[in-house]
ZARO-677780 format. One record per residue (C-alpha): x, y, z. Coordinates in steps of 0.2 Angstrom, whole numbers, plus 2048, in hexadecimal, padded with zeros to 3 digits. Layout:
# residues N
XYZ;...
END
This chain:
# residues 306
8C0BF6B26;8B1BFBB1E;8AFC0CB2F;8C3C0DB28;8B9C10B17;8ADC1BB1A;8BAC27B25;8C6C28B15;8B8C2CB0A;8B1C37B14;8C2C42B17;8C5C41B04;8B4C48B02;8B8C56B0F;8C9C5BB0B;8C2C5FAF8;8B9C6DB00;8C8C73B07;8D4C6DAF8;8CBC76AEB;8C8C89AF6;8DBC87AFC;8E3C82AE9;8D8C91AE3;8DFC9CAF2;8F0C98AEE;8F0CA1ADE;8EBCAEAE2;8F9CACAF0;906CAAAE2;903CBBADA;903CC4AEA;8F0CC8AEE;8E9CC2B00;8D7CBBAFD;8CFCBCB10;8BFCBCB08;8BDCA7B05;8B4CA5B11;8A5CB0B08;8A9CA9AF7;8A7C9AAFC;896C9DB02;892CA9AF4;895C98AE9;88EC8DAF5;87EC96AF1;87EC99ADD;882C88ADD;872C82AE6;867C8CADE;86DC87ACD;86AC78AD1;858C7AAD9;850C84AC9;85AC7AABB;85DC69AC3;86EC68ABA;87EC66AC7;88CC6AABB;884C7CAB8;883C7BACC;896C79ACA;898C85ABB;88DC94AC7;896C96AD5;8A6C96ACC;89ECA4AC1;899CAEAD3;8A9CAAADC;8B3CB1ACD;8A6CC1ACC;8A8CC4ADF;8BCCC4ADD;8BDCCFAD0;8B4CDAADC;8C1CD6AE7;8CFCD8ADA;8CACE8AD2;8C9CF0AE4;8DCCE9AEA;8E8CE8AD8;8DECFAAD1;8D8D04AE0;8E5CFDAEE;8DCCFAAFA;8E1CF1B08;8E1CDEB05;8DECD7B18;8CECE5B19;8C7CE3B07;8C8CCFB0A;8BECCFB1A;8B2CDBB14;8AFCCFB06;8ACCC2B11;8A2CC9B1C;897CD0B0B;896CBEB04;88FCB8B14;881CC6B16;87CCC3B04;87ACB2B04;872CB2B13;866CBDB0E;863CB6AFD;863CA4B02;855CA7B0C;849C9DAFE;852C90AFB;853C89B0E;846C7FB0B;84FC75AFD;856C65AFD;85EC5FAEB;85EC4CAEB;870C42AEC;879C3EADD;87AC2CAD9;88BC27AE1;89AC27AD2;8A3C17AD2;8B5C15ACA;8B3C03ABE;8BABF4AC6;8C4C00AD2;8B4C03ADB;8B3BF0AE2;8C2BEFAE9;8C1BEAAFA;8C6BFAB07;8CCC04AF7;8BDC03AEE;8B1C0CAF9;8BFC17B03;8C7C1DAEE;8BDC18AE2;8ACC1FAE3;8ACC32AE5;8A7C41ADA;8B2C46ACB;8B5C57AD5;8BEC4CAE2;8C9C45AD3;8CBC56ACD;8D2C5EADC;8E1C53ADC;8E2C55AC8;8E1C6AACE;8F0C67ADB;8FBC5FACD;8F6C69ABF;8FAC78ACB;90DC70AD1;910C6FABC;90BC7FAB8;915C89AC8;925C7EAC4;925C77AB3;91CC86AA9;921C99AA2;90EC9FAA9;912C99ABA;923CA3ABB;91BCB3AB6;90ECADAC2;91DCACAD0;927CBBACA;918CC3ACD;915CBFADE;927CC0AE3;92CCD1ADA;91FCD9AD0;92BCE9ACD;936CDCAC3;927CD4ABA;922CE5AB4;932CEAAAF;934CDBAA5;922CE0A9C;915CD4AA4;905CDCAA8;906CDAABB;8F5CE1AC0;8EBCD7AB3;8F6CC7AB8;8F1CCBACA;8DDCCDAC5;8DDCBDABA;8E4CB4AC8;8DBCBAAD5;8CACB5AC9;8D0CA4AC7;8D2CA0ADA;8C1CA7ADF;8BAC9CAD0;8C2C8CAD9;8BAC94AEA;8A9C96AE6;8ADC84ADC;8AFC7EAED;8A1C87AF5;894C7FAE6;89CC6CAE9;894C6EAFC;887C74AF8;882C69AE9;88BC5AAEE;894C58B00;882C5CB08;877C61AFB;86BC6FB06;86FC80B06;86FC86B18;877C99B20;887C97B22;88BC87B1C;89CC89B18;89FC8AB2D;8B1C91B2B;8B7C86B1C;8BFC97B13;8C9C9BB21;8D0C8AB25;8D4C89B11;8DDC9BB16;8EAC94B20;8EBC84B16;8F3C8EB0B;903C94B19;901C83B20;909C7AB0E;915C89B0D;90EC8DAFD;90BC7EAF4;8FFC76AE9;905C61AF1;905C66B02;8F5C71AFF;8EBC5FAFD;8F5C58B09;8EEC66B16;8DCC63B0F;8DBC50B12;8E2C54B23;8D5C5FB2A;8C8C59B22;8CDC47B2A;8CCC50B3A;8BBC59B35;8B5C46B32;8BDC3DB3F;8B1C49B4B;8A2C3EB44;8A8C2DB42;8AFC2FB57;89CC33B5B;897C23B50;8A1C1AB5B;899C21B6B;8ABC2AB72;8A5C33B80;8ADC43B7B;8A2C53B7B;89CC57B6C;8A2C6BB6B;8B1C64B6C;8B1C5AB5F;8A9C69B53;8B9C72B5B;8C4C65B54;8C9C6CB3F;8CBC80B47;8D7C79B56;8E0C6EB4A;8E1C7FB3D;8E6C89B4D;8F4C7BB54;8FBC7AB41;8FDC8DB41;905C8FB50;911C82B4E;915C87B39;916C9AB43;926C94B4D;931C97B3F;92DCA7B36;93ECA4B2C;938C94B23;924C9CB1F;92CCACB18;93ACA1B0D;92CC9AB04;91ECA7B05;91CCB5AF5;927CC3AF9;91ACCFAF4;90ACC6AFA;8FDCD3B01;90BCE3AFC;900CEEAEF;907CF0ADC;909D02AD8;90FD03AC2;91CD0FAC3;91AD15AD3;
END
């Protein structure tokens, strides 16, 4: 009971990493723009988090940094793909590929710094339940917040005005001009808002899941947050759904070498890309149903009056 614990803890701990980048890729989804650049953002967050950290000890201005460097980074992004249109697949990689150089290359000092853990949050009298106490009840607000994110997100995309402009932008952005809204400035606030959330996640690795800041820490969490996003068809539930699931995979690698399974350990590393890879292929068997549900005019470039 109490490994049964630790495992679920663990994967809800995980799959907030993955939650928070995927929720934040998904709006920028929703209004048609292709973000291949998580992966860097992340980083880029992972690193402004950890250094806010180090030089002011505060872990909410951790939080509050790589938001602020995730947005800054996007709006890069943004400005290059809504203004100039450029190509959203090249201009996404390029960014990853820039957010890994720089932070490489900045983090270089800050290697050599370990923040200390946070005193473990306990939920009152929730947190002594047996099982559901340590497996629920005694993680970080952000774990909390994630789910709060996904639910807030199902409102706004199908209860509110905001997220039908937010749709009609993404499905039809001709129509959505035609009817006044200011597409391009949509499409740029949106796109701000979702690297926020990825260089969010970033800064909660970095800060909090394992508080050093190493090279390359992120180890592909941006792009399995990517096709998250095409595995929940698009939407905000099955987006956490997705992120418990892989990160329980990315957990259960760890607790089957606790166990002593006599399984080689490159395979169990292998284990959350081969599950992303099997999810894909298997989603990727009826193109029909992904393009029902997928933004009509996601990665097509906006031209006003063109």
């Amino acid at each position: 009971m109490e490994a049964l614990a630790l495992l679920i803890a663990a994967t809800l701990n995980a799959g907030t990493v993955l939650a928070l980048a995927a929720l934040g890729l998904l709006i920028n989804e929703k209004v048609g723009v292709v973000n291949l650049g998580a992966e860097g953002l992340m980083l880029c967050g992972a690193l402004a988090g950890f250094a806010t950290v180090v030089h002011l000890g505060v872990h909410p201005l951790g939080f509050v940094a790589g938001m602020a460097v995730g947005a800054a980074l996007s709006l890069l992004l943004g400005w290059l793909v809504i203004y100039l249109n450029t190509n959203q697949y090249a201009t996404g990689l390029a960014l990853s590929l820039l957010g890994a150089g720089l932070s490489a290359f900045a983090g270089q000092p800050y290697t050599q710094y370990k923040l200390p853990e946070l005193v473990q949050p306990q939920v009152p009298w929730l947190a002594d339940l047996p099982l559901l106490g340590p497996a629920l009840f005694r993680h970080h607000a952000l774990v909390y917040g994630a789910v709060a994110l996904a639910l807030a997100l199902m409102w706004l995309f199908d209860r509110t005005r905001t997220g039908l402009v937010l749709r009609a932008v993404g499905e039809s952005p001709e129509s959505a001009h035609a009817l006044g809204y200011p597409v391009r400035r949509i499409r740029l606030a949106a796109v701000a808002v979702g690297g926020a959330l990825c260089g969010l996640a970033g800064a909660y690795v970095s800060t909090v899941y394992t508080p050093l800041w190493v090279e390359g820490m992120i180890a592909g969490k941006g792009w399995i947050a990517l096709a998250l996003t095409t595995f929940a068809t698009w939407r905000p539930a099955r987006v956490l759904l997705g992120a418990y699931l892989f990160g329980g995979v990315t957990m259960l690698q760890f607790h089957l070498q606790g166990m002593g399974v006599q399984i080689p350990s490159p395979f169990l590393t292998m284990l959350p890309y081969l599950a992303t890879v099997a999810v894909l292929v298997l989603i990727s068997r009826n193109p029909s149903w992904i393009r029902m549900h997928m933004p009509h005019a996601l990665g097509k470039p906006f031209h006003p009056g063109g």
